[in-house]
N, C-alpha and C positions, 0 to 999 in steps of 0.2 A: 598642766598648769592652768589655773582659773583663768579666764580671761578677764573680769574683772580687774585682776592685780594691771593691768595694762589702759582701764578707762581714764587716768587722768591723763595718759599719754596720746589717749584718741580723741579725748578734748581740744589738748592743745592741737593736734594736726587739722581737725574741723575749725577751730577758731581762727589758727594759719589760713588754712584756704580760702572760709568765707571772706577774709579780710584782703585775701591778695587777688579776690574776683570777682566779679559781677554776680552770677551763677555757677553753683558746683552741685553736679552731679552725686549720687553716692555710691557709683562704680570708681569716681576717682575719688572720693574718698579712700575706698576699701583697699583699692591700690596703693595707694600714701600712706595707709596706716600699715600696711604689711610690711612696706619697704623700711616703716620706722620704725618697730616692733620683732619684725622677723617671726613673727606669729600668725597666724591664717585667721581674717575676720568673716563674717559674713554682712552681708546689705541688711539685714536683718538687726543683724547688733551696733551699728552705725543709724541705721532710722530709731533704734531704741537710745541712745547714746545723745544723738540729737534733743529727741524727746525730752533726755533728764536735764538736759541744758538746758532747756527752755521751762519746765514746770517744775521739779524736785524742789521741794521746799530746802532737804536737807544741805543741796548743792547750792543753793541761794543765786546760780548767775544770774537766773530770769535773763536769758540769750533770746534778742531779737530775733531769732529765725522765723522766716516762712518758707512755705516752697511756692514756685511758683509754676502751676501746671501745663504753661503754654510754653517755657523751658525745660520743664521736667527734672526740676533742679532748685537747690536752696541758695537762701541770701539771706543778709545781712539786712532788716527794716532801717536800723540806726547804723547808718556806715561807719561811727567815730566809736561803735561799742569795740572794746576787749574784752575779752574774757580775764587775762591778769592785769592790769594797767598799772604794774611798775617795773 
């Protein structure tokens, strides 16, 4: 099965996290999106995933993310962003 079929439900689990913490890793990403999915991700297509949040024209969230290196770990720039906000 694509994995694809499964990124708007890896947004929402990225979106959850950054929102419920300071800094998140993308080991506990990878971990959250397996347990929500039941599907095996890799750190790889969660930093790609990230990515389309933040630039994809076609996905339009323009997602505040940054990482930040002395964490080794992503956040939220604008703490009050959603990704759905209704």
């Amino acid at each position: 099965m694509p994995q694809n079929k499964f990124a708007l439900a890896r947004y929402s689990v990225i979106d959850a996290m950054l929102r419920r913490n300071d800094y998140v890793k993308t080991s506990s990403i990878v971990k959250k999106c397996i347990e929500s999915t039941g599907y095996k991700v890799s750190a790889r297509t969660i930093q790609l995933d990230i990515e389309a949040m933040r630039y994809d024209p076609f996905l339009g969230y323009n997602a505040p993310i940054s990482y930040n290196s002395r964490h080794k770990a992503y956040y939220y720039e604008d703490r009050s962003y959603m990704l759905y906000p209704f």
